[in-house]
Each structure stands twice: as C-alpha cells, then as structure tokens.
C-alpha positions in Angstrom: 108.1 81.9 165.1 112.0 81.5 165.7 114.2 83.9 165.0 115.4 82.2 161.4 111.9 81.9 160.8 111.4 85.4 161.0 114.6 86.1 158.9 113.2 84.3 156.2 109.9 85.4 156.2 111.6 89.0 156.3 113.7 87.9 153.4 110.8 87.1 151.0 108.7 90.0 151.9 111.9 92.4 150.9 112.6 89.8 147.5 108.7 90.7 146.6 109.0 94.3 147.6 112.1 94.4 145.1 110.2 92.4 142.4 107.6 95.0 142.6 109.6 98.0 142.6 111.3 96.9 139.3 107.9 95.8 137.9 106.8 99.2 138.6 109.8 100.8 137.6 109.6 99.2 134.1 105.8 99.9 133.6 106.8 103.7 134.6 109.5 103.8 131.8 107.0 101.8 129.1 104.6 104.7 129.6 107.3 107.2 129.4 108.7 105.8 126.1 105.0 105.9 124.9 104.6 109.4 125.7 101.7 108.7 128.0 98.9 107.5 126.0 96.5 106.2 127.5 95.2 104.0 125.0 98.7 103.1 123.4 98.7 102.7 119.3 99.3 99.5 117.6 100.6 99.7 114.3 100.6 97.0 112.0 103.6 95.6 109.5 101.6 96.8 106.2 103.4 99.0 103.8 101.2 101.6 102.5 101.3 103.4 99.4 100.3 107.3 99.9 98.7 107.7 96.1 96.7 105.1 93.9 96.6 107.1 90.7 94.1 105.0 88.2 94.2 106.3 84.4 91.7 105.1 81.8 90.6 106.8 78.2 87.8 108.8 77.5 85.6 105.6 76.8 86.5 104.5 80.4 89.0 101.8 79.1 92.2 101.3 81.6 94.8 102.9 80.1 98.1 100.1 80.3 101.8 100.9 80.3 101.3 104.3 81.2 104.5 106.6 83.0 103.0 108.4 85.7 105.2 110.7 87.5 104.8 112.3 90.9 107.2 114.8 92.7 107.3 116.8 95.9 109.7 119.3 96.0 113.3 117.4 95.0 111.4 114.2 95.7 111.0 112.6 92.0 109.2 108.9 92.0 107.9 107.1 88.7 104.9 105.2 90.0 104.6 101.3 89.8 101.8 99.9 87.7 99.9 97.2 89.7 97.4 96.8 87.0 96.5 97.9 84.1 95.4 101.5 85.1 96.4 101.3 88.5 99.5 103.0 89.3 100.8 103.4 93.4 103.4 105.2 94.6 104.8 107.2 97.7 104.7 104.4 99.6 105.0 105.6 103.4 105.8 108.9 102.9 103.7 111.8 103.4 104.3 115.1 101.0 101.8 117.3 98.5 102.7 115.9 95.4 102.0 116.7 91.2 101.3 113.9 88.8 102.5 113.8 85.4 100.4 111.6 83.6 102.3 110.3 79.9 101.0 107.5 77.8 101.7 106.7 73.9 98.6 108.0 71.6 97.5 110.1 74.4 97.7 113.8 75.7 100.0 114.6 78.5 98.0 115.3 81.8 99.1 117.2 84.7 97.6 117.9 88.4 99.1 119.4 91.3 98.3 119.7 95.0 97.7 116.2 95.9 98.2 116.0 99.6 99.1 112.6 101.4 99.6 112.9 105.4 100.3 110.7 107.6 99.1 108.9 111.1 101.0 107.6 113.9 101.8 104.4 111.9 101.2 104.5 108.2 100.3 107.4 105.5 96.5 108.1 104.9 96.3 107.1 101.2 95.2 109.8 98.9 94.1 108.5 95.2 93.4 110.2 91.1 91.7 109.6 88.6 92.9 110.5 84.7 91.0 110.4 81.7 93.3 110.9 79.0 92.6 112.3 75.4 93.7 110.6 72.4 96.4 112.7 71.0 95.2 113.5 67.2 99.5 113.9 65.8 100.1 110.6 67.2 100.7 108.3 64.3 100.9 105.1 66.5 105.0 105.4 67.0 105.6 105.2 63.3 107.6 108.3 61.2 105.6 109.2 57.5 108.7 106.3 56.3 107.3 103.3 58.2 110.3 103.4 59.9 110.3 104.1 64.5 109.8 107.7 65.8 112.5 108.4 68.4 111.5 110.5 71.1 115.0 110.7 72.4 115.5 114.2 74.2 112.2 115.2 73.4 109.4 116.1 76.3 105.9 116.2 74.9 103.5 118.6 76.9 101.1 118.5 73.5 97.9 119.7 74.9 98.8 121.5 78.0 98.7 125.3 76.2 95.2 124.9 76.4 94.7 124.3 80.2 95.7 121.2 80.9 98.4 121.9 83.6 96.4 122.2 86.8 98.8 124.9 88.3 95.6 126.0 90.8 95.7 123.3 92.7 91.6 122.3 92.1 90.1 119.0 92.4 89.4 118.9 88.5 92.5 119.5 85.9 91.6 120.7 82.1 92.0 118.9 79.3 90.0 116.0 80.0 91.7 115.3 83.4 89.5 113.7 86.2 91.1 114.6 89.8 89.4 112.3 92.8 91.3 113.6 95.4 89.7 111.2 97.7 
C-alpha cells in the first residue's frame, strides 16, 4: 500500500469509528430518556375512560337519559351516556371518585370510594353498577294541574335518609344500589 492508500484507508476506519460513537452515543441517551427499562413500554393512541357506570331498574331494564355525576375532590364531571344505561367518564385520569346517580321517576343513588389508577400509558378502568328504585311521589313530571313541575333550584336526595348514601366506602350502597367495583 502507498502512502495515500494508507491515508484513505485510515480516513474510513476513523469515519466508521465516528459513525459508531454517535450511534452509541444516541442508543445511550434513548435508554436514559427511558429510564432504563429493559423491556421499554409501548403505549398505544386509545383514549380510555377510568369509569363505565351502567344504571338499569329494579326489573333489570337500562335506565336511558340518566345524569350521573362523579367528583374527586374539586374535580366535578357529568358522565357521557354511550348507551342507554351506559354512562363513561374520567377519561384518562386517575382519582377515587363518588357517583351521583339522578334519573326522572327514580330514587337518587349515591356511592363513594370508587378508585381508578393508572399504568404507565392509560388508566385501569374501574366500572358500577346501579339499580335504581322507582320513586313512589314521582307523578311522571306533571304538578296535581296537569300543568310541568319545575325543579328549578331544587336538589332531590328523596330516599337517601334511609341509607342510601354510601358514605363507608363498601362495594354495595343501600337503597337498592348495586356497586361492581370491578
């Protein structure tokens, strides 16, 4: 080999060790950035709702149009219904939550202690399961005149002096409330 040869060929071997070292360098960072892992986690796109809440009446009837409610300290959220009777909510965000439970006709349910955590890519979804009792005053949203009841500035909790409010936390409520905390 001439001299230039040998230049060259020394050239190439320093272009490849430089290749390398920033090849290395950038697999060194990646893992850094991923904290280590061995076996890195790949999370997908999906959004994913933290409670499925499904109400239905004591005949086992999807109960439609219902307002269920769920908060977590200041955190306040009025669940989307999906389907009749199927009601999600907290989508992506972990928290212990209580559901308010309020459809026309029907007794006002409460639970609390309904815990959703979380993963390193999406919430582990928690679900409940109401049965709501007809509500014996309820005269179908119609005042003794035929005329519209208002319920303007009024808050029904007609049922919950006898238990219904699940202050302890358990996995069943009173008053006709079914809890599956999953």
């Amino acid at each position: 080999m001439d001299r230039f040869q040998k230049l060259k060929f020394s050239n190439h071997r320093l272009q490849f060790a430089r290749r390398s070292l920033v090849v290395s360098l950038f697999c060194l960072l990646t893992v850094s950035i991923n904290s280590g892992c061995e076996n890195p986690v790949a999370c997908t796109a999906e959004f994913v709702f933290g409670l499925g809440v499904q109400v239905h009446d004591a005949e086992g009837e999807p109960v439609c149009d219902a307002i269920v409610t769920i908060t977590d300290g200041d955190y306040e959220e009025v669940l989307e219904e999906s389907e009749c009777g199927f009601y999600s909510g907290a989508g992506e965000r972990a928290g212990t939550y209580d559901i308010r439970v309020e459809a026309a006709g029907y007794l006002t349910q409460n639970s609390t202690g309904h815990t959703v955590t979380e993963d390193e890519c999406h919430v582990n979804p928690e679900s409940a399961n109401f049965t709501l009792e007809s509500d014996p005053d309820y005269n179908g949203g119609t005042d003794s005149d035929g005329g519209v009841e208002s319920d303007a500035g009024e808050e029904s909790d007609a049922g919950n002096d006898e238990g219904a409010n699940d202050d302890a936390g358990s996995d069943e409520a009173d008053a006709g409330t079914e809890v599956d905390a999953g």
